[in-house]
Residue, then its C-alpha position, 0 to 999 in steps of 0.5 A: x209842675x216838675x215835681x210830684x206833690x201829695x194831696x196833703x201838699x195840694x190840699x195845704x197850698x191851697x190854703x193860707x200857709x207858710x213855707x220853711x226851709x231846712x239845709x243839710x250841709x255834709x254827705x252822710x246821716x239823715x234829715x232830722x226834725x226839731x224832735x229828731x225824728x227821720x224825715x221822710x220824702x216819698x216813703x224814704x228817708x231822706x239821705x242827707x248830710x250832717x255834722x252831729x247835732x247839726x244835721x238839718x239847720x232850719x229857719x231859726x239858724x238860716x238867715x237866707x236861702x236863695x238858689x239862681x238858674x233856670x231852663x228859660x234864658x228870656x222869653x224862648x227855651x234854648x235847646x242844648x243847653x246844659x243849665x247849671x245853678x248856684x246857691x247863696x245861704x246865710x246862716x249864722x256860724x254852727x259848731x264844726x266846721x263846713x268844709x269846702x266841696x260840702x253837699x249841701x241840700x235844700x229842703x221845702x215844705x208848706x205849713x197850714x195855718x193850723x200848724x199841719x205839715x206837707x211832706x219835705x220837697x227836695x229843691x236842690x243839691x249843690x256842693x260848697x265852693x266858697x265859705x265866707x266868715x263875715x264879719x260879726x253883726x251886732x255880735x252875732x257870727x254869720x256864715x255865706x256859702x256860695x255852691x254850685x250843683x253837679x254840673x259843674x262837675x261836668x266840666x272836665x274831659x271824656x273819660x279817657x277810659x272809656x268802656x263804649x264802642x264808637x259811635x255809642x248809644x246816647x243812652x250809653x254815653x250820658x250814663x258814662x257821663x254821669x259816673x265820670x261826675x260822681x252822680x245817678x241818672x234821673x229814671x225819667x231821662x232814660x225813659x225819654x231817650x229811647x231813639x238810640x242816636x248814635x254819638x261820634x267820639x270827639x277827643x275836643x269835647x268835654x263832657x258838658x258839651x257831650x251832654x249839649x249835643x245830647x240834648x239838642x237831638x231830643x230838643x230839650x236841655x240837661x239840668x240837675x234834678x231836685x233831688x240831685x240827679x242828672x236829668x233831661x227835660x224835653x222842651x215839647x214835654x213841659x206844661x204851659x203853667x210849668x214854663x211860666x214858673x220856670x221862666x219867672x222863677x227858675x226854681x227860685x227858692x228864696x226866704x227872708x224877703x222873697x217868695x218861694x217856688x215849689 
């Protein structure tokens, strides 16, 4: 399992439950429940966006949520990949706008069949590239969003401002790496990369294919986190039942139709 679940959580999965998805759309406020009340994940509050009153769309607004991308490309891991994914959401039309480029995350949490809540699970973070008016059914406005997560921001050169002496530290080159996309380094990648490889400058490279030769050496690929952040997952380094949810799912988070993998 890649990500820390509460007793509550555990105690609720094991049970008869339901899952419910909420998508927060914008880059400032916090994610709200029905009653206005701060969610909290970890003991935080959850930084999320919001647009007013429409901070938090939950299920009686989503129609659909679906998120694509997973470590396992078939059967075998490759190693040195840089894994990104994409989010589908259909929802009917709020008020304001959504604007291109949007943060968007997306959140999970089970119900007990006697009406108790686990904590809310972070599934993602992505950042609207497509916003699609459809046509109206059966007078009902809907919206599609398409998104794609950070890596997509890994797509550009090495900053040309480099601050690093070459060859640089790995570590020092995936940090600069990640100010250059806009994000945070995941804690559990600065815990694994302790071998300090030395890194050639090569003015061919984009920063994507930095971060590929990065994680070839430590046998494992680059991914966003749930949360969000930049994250370097170890081939060597995931359980057995992990693998197997990856490969079928690949962090699959899909409602209306289809199971949810948390």
């Amino acid at each position: 399992h890649m990500q820390k679940t509460s007793a509550l959580y555990r105690k609720i999965l094991a049970g008869i439950h339901t899952k419910e998805t909420r998508v927060s759309i914008g880059d400032t406020g916090f994610l709200v429940d029905k009653r206005g009340n701060g969610i909290t994940f970890g003991g935080t509050r959850i930084l999320v966006g919001a647009s007013g009153a429409d901070a938090g769309y939950g299920m009686n607004i989503l129609a659909s949520v679906e998120t694509t991308g997973a470590i396992f490309d078939g059967n075998e891991p490759t190693v040195g990949n840089v894994i990104s994914r994409e989010c589908d959401i259909k929802m009917l039309k709020p008020s304001g706008t959504i604007e291109g480029m949007s943060r968007i995350a997306v959140y999970v949490r089970l119900v007990s069949d006697d009406g108790e809540c686990s904590e809310w699970l972070p599934q993602g973070v992505f950042y609207a590239d497509s916003i699609d008016q459809d046509a109206d059914e059966d007078d009902v406005q809907w919206l599609k969003i398409h998104g794609y997560d950070a890596i997509l921001f890994a797509e550009q050169d090495y900053p040309a401002d480099s601050k690093l002496a070459w060859p640089a530290k790995d570590i020092d080159v995936v940090r600069e790496i990640a100010q250059a996309m806009g994000i945070t380094l995941d804690p559990r990648t600065a815990e694994i990369m302790r071998c300090a490889y030395p890194v050639q400058y090569n003015p061919e490279y984009t920063c994507r294919e930095y971060l590929g030769y990065i994680a070839a050496m430590y046998a494992g690929c680059f991914l966003m986190s749930e949360s969000g952040e930049l994250r370097l997952v170890c081939f060597w380094n995931i359980p057995k039942e992990t693998r197997y949810l990856i490969d079928t799912h690949g962090y699959a988070i899909t409602f209306g139709g289809d199971r949810i993998v948390v």
